[in-house]
VOGU-3710 file (C-alpha; in Angstrom, 3 decimals, decimal comma):
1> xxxxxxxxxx> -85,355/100,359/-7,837  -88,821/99,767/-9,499  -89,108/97,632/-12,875  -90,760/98,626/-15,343  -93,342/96,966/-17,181  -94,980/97,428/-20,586  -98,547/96,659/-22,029  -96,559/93,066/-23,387  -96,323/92,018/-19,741  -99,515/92,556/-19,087
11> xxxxxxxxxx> -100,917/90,678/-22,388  -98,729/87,832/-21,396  -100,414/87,707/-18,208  -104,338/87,944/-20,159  -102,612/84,983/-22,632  -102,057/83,186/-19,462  -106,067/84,354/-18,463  -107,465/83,184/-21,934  -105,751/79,887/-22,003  -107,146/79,000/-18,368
21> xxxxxxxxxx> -110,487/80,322/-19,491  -110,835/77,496/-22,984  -108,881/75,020/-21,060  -111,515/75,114/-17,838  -114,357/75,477/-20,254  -113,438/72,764/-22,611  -113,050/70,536/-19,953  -116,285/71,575/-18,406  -114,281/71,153/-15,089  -111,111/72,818/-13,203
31> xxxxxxxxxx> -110,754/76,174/-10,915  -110,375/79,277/-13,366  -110,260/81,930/-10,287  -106,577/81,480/-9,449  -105,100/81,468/-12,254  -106,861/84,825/-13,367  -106,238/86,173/-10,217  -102,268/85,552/-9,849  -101,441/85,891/-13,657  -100,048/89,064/-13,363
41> xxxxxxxxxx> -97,805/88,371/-10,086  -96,992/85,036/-11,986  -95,555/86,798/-14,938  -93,289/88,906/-13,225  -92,402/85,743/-10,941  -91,667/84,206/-13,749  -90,064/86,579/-16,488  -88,059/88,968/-14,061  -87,160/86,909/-10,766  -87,006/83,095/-11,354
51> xxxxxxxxxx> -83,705/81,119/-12,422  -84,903/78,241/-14,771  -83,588/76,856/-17,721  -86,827/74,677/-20,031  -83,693/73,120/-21,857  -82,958/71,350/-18,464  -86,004/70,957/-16,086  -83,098/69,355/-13,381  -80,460/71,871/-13,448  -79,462/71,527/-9,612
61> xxxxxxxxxx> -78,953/75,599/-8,821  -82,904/76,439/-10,225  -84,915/77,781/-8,084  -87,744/75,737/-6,942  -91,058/76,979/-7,830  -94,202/75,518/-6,203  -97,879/76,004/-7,096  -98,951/75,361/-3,249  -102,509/76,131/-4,338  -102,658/73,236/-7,042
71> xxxxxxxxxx> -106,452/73,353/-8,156  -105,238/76,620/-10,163  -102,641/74,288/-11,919  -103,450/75,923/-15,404  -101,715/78,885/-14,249  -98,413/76,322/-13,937  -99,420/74,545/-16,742  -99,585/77,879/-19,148  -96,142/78,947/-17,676  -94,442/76,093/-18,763
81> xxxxxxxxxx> -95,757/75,583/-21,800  -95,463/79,841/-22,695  -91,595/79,571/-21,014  -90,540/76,891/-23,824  -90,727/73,317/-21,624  -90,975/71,069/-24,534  -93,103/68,205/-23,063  -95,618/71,193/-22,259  -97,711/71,276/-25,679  -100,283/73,179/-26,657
91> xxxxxxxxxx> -102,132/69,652/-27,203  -101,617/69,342/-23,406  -103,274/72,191/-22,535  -106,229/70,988/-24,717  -106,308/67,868/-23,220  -106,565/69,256/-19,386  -107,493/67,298/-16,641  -107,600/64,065/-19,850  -106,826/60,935/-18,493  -103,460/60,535/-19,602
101> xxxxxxxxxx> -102,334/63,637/-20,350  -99,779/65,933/-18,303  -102,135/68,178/-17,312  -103,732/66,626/-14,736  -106,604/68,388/-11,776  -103,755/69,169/-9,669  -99,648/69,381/-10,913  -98,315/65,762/-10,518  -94,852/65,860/-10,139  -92,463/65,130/-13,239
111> xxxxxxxxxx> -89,261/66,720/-13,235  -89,018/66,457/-16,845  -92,207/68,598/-17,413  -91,134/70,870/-14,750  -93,560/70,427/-12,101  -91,317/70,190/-8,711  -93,783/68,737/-6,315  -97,696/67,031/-6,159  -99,826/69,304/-4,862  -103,781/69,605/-4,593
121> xxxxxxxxxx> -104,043/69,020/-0,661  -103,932/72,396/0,595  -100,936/73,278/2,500  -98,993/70,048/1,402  -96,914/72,686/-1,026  -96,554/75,121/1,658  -94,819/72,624/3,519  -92,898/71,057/1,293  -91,550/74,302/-0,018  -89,988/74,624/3,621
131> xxxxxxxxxx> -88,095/71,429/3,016  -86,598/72,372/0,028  -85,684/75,582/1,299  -83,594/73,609/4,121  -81,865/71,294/1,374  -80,962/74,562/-0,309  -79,422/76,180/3,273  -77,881/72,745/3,762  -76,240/72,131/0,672  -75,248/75,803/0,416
141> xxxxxxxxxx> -73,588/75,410/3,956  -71,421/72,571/3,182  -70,345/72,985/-0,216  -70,310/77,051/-0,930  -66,706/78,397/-0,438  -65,388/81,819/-0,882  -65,857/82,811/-4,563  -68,170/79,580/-5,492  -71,577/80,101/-4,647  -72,401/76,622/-6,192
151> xxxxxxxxxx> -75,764/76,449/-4,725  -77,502/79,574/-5,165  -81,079/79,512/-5,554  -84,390/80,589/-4,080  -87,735/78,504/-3,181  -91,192/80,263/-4,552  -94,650/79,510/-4,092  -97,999/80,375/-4,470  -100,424/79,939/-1,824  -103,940/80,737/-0,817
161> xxxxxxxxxx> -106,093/81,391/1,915  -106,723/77,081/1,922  -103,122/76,786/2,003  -102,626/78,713/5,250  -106,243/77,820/7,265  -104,438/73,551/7,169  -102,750/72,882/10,211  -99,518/71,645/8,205  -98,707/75,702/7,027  -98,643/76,337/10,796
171> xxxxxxxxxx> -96,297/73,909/11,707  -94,264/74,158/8,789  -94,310/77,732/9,175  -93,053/77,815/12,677  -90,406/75,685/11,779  -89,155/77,688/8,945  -89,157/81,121/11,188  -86,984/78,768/13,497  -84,660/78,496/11,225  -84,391/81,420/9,880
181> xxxxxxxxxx> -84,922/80,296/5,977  -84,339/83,689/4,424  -84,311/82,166/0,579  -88,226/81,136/1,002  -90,659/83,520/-0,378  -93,937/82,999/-0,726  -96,605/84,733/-2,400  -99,988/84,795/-0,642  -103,189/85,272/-3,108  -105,264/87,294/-0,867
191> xxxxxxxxxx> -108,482/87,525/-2,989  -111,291/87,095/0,064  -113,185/84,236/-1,008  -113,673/80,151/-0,666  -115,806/77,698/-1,859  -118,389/78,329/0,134  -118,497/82,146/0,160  -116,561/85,126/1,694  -113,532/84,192/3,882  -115,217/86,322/6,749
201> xxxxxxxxxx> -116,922/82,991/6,986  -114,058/81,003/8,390  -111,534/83,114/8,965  -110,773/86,421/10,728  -106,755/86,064/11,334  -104,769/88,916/10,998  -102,645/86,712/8,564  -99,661/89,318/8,508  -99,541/89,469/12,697  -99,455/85,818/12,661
211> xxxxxxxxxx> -96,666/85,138/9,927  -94,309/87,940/11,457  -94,923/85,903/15,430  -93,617/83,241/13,339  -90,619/84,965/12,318  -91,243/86,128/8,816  -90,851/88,880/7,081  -94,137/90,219/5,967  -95,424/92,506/2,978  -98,703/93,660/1,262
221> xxxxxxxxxx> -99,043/94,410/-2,134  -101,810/94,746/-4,859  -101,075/91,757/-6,360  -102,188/93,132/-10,026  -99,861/96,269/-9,637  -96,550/93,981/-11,243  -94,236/96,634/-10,064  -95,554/96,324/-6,924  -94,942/92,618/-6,826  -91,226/93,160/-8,400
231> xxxxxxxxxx> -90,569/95,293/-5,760  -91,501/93,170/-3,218  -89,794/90,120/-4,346  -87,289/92,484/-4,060  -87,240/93,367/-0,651  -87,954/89,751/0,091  -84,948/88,486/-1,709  -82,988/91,260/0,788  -83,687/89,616/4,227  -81,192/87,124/4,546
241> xxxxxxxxxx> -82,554/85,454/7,726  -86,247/85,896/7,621  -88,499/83,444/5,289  -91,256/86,061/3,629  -95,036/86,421/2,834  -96,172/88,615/0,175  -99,792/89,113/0,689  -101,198/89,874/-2,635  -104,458/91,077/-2,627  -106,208/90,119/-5,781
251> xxxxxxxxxx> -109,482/89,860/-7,344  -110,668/85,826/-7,735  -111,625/85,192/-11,485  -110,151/88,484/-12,669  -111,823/89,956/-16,378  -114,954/87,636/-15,487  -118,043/90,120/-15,595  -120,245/88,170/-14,383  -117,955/85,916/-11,453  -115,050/87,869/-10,968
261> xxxxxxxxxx> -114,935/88,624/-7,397  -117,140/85,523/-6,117  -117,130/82,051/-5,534  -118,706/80,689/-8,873  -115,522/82,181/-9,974  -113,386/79,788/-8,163  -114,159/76,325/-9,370  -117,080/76,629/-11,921  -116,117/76,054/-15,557  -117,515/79,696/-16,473
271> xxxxxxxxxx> -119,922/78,941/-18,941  -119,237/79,757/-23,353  -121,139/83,524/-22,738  -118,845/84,502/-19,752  -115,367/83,497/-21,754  -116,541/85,637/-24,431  -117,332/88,672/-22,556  -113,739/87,764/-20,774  -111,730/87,637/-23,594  -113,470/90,763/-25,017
281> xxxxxxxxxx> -112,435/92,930/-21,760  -109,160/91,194/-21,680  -108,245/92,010/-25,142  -108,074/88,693/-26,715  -110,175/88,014/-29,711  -113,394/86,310/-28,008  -113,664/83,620/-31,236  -110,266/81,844/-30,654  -109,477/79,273/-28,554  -106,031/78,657/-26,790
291> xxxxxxxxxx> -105,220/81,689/-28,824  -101,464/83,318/-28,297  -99,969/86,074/-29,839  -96,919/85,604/-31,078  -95,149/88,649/-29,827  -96,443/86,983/-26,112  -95,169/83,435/-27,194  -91,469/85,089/-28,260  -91,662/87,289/-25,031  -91,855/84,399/-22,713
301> xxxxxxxxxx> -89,772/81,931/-24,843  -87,204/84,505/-24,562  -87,307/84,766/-20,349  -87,502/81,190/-20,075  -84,158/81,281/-22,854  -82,328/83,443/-20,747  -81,662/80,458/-17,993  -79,782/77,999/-20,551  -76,618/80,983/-20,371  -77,507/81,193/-16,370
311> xxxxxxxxxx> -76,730/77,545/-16,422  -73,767/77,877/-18,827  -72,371/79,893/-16,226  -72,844/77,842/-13,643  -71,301/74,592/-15,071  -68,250/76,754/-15,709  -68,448/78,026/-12,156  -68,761/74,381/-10,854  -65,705/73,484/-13,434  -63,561/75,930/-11,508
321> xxxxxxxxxx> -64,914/74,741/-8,076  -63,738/70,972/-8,758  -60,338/71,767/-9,538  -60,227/73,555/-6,858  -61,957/71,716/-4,335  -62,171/67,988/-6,195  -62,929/65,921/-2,438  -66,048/68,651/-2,102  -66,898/68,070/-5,679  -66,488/64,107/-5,551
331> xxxxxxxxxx> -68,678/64,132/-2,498  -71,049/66,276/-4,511  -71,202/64,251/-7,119  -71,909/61,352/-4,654  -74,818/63,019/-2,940  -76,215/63,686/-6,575  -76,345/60,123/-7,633  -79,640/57,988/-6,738  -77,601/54,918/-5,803  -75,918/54,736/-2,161
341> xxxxxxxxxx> -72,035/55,151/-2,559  -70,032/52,031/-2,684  -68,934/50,606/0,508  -71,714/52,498/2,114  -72,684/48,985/4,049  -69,008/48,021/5,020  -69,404/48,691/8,705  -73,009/46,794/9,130  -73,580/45,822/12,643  -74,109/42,301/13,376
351> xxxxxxxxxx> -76,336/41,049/16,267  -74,932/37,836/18,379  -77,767/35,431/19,752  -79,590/36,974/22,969  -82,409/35,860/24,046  -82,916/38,630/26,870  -83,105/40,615/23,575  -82,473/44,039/21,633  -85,129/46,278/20,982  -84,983/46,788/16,991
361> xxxxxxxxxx> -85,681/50,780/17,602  -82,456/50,118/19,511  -80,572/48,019/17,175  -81,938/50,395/14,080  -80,120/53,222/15,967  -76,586/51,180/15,691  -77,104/50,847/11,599  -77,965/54,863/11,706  -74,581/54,973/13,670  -72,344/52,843/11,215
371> xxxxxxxxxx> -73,268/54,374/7,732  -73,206/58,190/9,088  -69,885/58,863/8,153  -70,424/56,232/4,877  -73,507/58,657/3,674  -72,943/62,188/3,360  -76,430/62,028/2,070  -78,076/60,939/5,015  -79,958/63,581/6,667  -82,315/63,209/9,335
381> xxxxxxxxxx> -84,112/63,983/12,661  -87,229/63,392/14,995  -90,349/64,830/15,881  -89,317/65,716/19,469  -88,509/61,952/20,607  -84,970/61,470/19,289  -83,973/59,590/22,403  -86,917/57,711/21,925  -86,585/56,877/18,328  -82,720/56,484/18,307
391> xxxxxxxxxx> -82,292/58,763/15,694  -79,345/60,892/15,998  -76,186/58,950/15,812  -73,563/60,321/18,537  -71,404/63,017/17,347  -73,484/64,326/14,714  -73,973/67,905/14,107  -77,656/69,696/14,360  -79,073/71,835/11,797  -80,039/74,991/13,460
401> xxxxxxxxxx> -80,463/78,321/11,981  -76,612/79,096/13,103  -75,306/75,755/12,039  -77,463/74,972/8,715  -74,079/72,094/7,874  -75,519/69,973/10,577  -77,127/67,271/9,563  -79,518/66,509/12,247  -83,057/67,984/12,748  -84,506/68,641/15,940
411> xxxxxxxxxx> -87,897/69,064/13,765  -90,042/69,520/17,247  -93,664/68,290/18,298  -94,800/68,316/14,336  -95,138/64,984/12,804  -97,036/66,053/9,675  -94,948/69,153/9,065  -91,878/67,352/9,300  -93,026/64,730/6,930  -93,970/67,325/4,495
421> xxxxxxxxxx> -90,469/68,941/4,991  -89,195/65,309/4,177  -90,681/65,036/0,596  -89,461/68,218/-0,113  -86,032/67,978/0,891  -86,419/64,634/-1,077  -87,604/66,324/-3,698  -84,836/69,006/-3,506  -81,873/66,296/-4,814  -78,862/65,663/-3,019
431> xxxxxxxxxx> -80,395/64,306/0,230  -81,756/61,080/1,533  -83,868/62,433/4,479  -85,357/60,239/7,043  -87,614/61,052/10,227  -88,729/59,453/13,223  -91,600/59,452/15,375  -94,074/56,807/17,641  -96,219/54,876/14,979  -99,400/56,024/16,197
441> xxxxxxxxxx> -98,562/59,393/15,403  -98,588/58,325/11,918  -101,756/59,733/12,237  -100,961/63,166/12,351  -98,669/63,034/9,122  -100,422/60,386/7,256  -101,426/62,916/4,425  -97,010/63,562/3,806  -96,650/60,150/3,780  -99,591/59,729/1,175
451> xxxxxxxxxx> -98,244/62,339/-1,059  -94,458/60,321/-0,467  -96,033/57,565/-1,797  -97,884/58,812/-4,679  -94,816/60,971/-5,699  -92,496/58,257/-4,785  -89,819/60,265/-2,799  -87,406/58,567/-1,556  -88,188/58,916/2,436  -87,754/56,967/4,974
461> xxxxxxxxxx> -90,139/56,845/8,081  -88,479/55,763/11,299  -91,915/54,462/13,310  -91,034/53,056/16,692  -93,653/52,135/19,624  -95,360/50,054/17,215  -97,642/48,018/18,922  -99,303/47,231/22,563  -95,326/46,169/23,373  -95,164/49,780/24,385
471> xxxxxxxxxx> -96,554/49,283/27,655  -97,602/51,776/30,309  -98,462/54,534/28,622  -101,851/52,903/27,068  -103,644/52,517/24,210  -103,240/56,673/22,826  -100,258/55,646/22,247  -100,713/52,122/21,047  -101,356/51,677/17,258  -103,730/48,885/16,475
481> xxxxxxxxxx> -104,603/49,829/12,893  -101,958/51,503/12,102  -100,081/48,747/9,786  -103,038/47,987/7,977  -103,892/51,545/7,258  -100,057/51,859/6,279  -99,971/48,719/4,171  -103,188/49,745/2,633  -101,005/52,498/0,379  -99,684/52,210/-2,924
491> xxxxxxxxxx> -95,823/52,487/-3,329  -94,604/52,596/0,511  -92,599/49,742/1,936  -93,728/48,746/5,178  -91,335/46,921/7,269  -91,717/45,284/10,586  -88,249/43,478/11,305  -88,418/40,726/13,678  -85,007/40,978/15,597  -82,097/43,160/15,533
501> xxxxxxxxxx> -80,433/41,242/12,116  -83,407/41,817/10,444  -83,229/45,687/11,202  -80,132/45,894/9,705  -81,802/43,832/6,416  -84,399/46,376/6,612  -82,018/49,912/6,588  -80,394/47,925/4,018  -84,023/47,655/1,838  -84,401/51,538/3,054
511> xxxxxxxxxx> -81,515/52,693/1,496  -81,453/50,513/-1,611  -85,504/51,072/-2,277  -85,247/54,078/-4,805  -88,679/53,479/-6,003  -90,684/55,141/-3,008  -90,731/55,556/0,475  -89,656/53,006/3,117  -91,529/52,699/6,707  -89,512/51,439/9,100
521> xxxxxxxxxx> -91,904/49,727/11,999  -89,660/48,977/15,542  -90,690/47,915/18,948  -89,698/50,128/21,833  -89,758/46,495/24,163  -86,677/43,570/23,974  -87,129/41,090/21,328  -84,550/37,928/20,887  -82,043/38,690/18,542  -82,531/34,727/16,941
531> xxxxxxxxxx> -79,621/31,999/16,477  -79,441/32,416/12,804  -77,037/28,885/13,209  -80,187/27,295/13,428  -83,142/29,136/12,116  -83,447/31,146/8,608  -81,011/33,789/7,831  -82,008/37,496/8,042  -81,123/38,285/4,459  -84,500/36,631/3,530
541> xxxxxxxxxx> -86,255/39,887/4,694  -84,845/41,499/1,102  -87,489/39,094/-0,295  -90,536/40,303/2,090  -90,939/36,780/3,893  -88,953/33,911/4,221  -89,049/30,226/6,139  -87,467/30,699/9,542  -87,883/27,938/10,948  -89,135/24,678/8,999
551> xxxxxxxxxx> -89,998/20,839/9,514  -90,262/17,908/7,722  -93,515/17,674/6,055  -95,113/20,576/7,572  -98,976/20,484/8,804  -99,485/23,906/10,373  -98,027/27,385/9,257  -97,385/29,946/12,258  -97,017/32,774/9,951  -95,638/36,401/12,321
561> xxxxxxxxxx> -94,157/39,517/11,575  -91,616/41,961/14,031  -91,954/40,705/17,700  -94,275/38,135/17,555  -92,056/35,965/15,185  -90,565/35,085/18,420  -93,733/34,100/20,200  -94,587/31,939/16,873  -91,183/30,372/17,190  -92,255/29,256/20,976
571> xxxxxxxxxx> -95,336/28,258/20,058  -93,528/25,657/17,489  -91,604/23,905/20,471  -95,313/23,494/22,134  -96,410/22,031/19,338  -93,837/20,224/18,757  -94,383/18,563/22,338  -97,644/17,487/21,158  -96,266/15,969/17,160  -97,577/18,713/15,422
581> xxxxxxxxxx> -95,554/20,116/12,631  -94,896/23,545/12,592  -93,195/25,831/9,695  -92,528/29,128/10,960  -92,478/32,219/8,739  -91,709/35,885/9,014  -93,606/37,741/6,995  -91,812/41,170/7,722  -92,458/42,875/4,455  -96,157/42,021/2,341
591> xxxxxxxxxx> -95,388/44,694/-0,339  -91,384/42,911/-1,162  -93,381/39,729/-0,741  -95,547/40,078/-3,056  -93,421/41,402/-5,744  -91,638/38,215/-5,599  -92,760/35,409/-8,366  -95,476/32,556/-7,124  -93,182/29,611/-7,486  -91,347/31,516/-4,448
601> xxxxxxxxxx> -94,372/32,593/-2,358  -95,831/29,436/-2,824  -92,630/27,900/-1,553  -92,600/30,188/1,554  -96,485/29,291/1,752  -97,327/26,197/0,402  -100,785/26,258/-1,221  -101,818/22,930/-0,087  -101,009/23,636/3,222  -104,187/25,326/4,512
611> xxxxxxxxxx> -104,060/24,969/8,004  -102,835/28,508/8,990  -102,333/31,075/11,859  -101,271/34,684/11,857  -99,504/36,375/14,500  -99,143/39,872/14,669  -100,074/42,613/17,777  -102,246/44,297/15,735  -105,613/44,101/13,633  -106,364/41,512/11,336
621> xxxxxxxxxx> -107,401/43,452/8,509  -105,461/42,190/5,604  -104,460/39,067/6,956  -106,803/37,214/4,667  -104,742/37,011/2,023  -101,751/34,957/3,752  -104,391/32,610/6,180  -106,895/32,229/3,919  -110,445/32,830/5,172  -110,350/30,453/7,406
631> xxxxxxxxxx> -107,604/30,590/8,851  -106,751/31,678/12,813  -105,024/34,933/13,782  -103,984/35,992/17,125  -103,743/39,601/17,355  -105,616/42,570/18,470  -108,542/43,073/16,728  -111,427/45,170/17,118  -110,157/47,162/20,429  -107,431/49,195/21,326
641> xxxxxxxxxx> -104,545/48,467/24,024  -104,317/49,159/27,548  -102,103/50,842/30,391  -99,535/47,977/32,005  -96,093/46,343/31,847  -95,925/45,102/28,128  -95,771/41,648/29,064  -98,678/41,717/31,227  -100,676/43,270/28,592  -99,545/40,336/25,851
651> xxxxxxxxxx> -101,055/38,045/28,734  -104,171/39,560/28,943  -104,531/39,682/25,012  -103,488/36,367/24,381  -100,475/37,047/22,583  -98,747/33,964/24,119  -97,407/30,975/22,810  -99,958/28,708/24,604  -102,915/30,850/22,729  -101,164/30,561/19,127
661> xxxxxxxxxx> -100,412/26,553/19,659  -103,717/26,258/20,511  -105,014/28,327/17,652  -102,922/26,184/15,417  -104,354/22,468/17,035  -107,898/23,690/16,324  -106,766/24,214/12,929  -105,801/20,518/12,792  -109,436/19,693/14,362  -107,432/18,758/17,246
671> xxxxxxxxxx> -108,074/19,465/21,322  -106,595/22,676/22,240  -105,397/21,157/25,434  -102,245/23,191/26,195  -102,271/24,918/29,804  -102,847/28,722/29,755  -100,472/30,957/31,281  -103,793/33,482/31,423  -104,857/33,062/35,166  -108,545/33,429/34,894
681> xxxxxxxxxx> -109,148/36,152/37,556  -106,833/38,032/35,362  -108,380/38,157/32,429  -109,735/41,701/31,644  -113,791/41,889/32,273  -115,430/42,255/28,748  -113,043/41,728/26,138  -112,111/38,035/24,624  -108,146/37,090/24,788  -107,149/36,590/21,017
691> xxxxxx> -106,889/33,061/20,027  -110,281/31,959/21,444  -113,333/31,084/19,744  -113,103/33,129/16,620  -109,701/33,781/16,611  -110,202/37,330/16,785
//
């Protein structure tokens, strides 16, 4: 049945116009054409359709709403503050895009305030929107029972034509039509133009043919006609097993005279003549800024109002539901809480001595397997390579479109969708998600795992392959750079656990880390799980680095991380041979490191001691700061890897204990005199083994 709307609906929607309009032009900066454009669809989004309550930005049973195309943030901005969030002032809208202020470029995400997710990077929302929309499915599956709908909600967005050109929609999108995630609805803001002119420019696909191959449910609307939109949200809200697109067609910089239409109108602040002749053909009075009537303000105030007595009902709903299902509800209330539940580490795996070794992708796989059961909120998959990554712990349940309780995701060939889907199931509450793919793929999902960080979700990133110990199948597949490009972002945990005990330290860090996302580095090859009877003990990984192996009075510091703390260990017994004093230390974590006090680090690393070497099969970029500048590191540096048996490629690049005992004697100004296991004739033509002449 079609709503009905009055002339207030549509001067809420100009008040939303008018305060984009001062906000953009006071500023002198910001993107007015979205927010003109949607306002109307916005207002009946947000005054007939969406479950919210101001009063209580985290209400669990909301529905999420996302602002995919975040350079029109005053659109979300003017929402909340119209809808009654209280952090949402008017002085916040006059201070837009201030530093400090909550209304930033794009919406940064603060629960409180009531923005859900970051968004800015086109598509990013889109995506993330699809991993809320599985938490909902998820949680829905395991809790609701007949009679208790206890999670109930929908996941809305707004996105644009930038949105769905990034590759990230696409494979989000695919993966949502998989599944079959009938309670996401997104609304599409057709209006025809970019930056740089028309869309004809760039882009001629038949957008609705393309969403329903992907298994949507598709719809096309004028996207200023609000009945139109109610009655599509409508229909949307109908199909139970289909995720939907409502195209809106709109006009860019609607009530502009002079841009409406174009591409000035998109990010341009529009100039003091063209707000005035706006406001005049929108109604408002052209001499007032952030001007809004009141019978608007009590309008809105009043729809956002109506989700306190939406919640009331729900608590007494959920009030029923745990005395009637209390182990459901207890476990709810588990999932809910940002600690892990106690005894959640009982069953840790401990590793026994072996020096034929345990891959730590391998022994990471056992920890996944012990603190299933221990974690309800421990949901998780791989980017096609689940064997590979020893993800899915035996026994447990996939999440399929039939089967949404499941709690592993088969989340195919799409790293940076699947990372995207990460933060927002993150996001979502009541999950602790986790994926895993090879660490050079990083790559493809680096801008997720950006937005993790800056958001501080907590993720974690199962990256295994990570280094030339891979092997045969070359240096595509080999990350050099990859740690350094990972350690180079704020707020993510990178962790590169030497043995199998040290894996277990890390999933420990993983799970305890609330402050951000956790990257989880693991060698595909053997490593020696190390006598901890005679060497430091594993726990010193909580602290980022530790002493694994020290000396009286040392003179040289071997200083490794993941695989190579072995090699550094081996190299100590050369050196030994030859009197030299060698403190080994594993160095598995910089960012933990770092946050520990100096009188620590500078027991780990003594500052006097100055002699230094760094291990580690990868670049040397960031080293610096633990060798000093003159210090020797072994590594790979300035080339990539190559196609052989892993150990024969560690040969060839030096990675051996002879090359890092001798890197350490000419540290010492002594002769590096120790025998190479590098036959000559073997060495590759062109490229210098690490450890050599420049320590490279």
């Amino acid at each position: 049945m079609t709503q009905s709307f009055s002339d207030l609906d549509r001067r809420a929607a100009n008040t939303i116009r008018g305060l984009t309009l001062d906000a953009v032009q006071q500023a002198n900066s910001g993107h007015p054409g979205l927010p003109l454009g949607m306002a109307d669809a916005a207002i009946v989004l947000w005054t007939r359709v969406l479950k919210y309550n101001p009063a209580d930005p985290r209400w669990p049973d909301r529905d999420r709403f996302i602002l995919s195309a975040g350079h029109g943030s005053m659109l979300l901005y003017a929402l909340l503050h119209l809808t009654g969030y209280r952090h949402m002032t008017l002085e916040q809208l006059q201070r837009f895009r201030q530093y400090g202020s909550l209304t930033a470029g794009h919406p940064e995400v603060d629960l409180d305030v009531g923005i859900e997710t970051t968004t800015g990077p086109l598509g990013q929302g889109f995506a993330t929107g699809v991993g809320m929309a599985i938490a909902e499915r998820h949680l829905a599956a395991r809790f609701n029972r007949p009679g208790f709908p206890i999670v109930d909600h929908y996941t809305y967005a707004i996105c644009s034509d930038g949105d769905l050109m990034e590759g990230v929609s696409h494979e989000a999108a695919s993966l949502a039509g998989h599944l079959k995630l009938g309670r996401l609805i997104y609304l599409y803001d057709d209006n025809h133009v970019t930056i740089d002119g028309p869309t004809d420019l760039t882009y001629s696909d038949d957008v609705a043919r393309r969403f329903e191959a992907y298994g949507w449910h598709v719809q096309r609307v004028d996207g200023h006609d609000m009945p139109a939109v109610a009655d599509a949200i409508a229909a949307a809200q109908r199909e139970s097993e289909r995720p939907s697109l409502i195209i809106c067609r709109t006009i860019i910089g609607y009530g502009m005279p002079n841009r409406q239409g174009t591409a000035k109108a998109h990010s341009d602040p529009p100039g003091e003549e063209e707000v005035r002749l706006a406001k005049e053909r929108l109604g408002l009075p052209p001499d007032r800024t952030f001007y809004i009537p009141d019978d608007v303000r009590d309008y809105l105030r009043a729809a956002g109002a109506r989700g306190a007595e939406r919640q009331r009902a729900w608590e007494q709903l959920f009030a029923r539901y745990r005395q009637a299902y209390p182990e459901l509800a207890a476990e709810w209330d588990t999932m809910w809480r940002t600690t892990p539940p106690a005894g959640w580490d009982a069953e840790l795996p401990r590793f026994d001595p072996d020096p034929k070794g345990v891959a730590t992708r391998a022994a990471s796989g056992k920890v996944i397997e012990a603190i299933w059961q221990r974690m309800p909120q421990l949901v998780g998959g791989s980017a096609d390579l689940t064997p590979s990554n020893n993800t899915r712990p035996k026994g447990a349940q996939e999440l399929q479109s039939t089967s949404f309780a499941g709690r592993y995701i088969h989340f195919g060939v799409r790293e940076h969708g699947m990372a995207a889907a990460l933060n927002g199931m993150a996001l979502h509450g009541g999950l602790l998600p986790y994926g895993g793919t090879f660490f050079t793929f990083s790559d493809y999902l680096r801008p997720a795992l950006r937005l993790a960080a800056l958001m501080r979700c907590h993720n974690i990133f199962i990256f295994t392959h990570d280094s030339i110990g891979l092997g045969e199948d070359g240096p595509t597949h080999q990350p050099v750079e990859h740690l350094a490009a990972c350690r180079a972002m704020p707020n993510l945990l990178v962790i590169r656990p030497s043995d199998a005990n040290e894996t277990v330290e890390a999933w420990r860090v993983a799970i305890e880390h609330t402050a951000g996302p956790v990257a989880l580095v693991l060698t595909r090859q053997p490593v020696p799980v190390l006598d901890r009877r005679e060497l430091g003990p594993a726990e010193g990984l909580r602290r980022g680095g530790y002493v694994v192996q020290d000396v009286d009075d040392p003179q040289v510091l071997l200083i490794a991380t993941g695989s190579e703390v072995a090699l550094a260990l081996d190299a100590a017994k050369l050196l030994a041979e030859r009197d030299v004093r060698a403190r080994v230390v594993a160095l598995p974590c910089w960012e933990l490191f770092e946050q520990q006090d100096q009188a620590y680090r500078d027991q780990v690393l003594p500052p006097h001691i100055t002699a230094r070497v760094g291990v580690e099969a990868a670049a040397r970029l960031g080293w610096d700061r633990w060798i000093g500048p003159t210090g020797a590191f072994v590594g790979v540096d300035n080339r990539f890897g190559a196609s052989a048996p892993y150990k024969e490629i560690y040969r060839q690049y030096g990675l051996t204990p002879e090359r890092v005992a001798e890197a350490a004697l000419r540290q010492l100004g002594r002769p590096a005199d120790i025998a190479s296991s590098e036959p000559e004739a073997q060495r590759i033509p062109g490229r210098q083994p690490a450890g050599h002449e420049g320590h490279s």
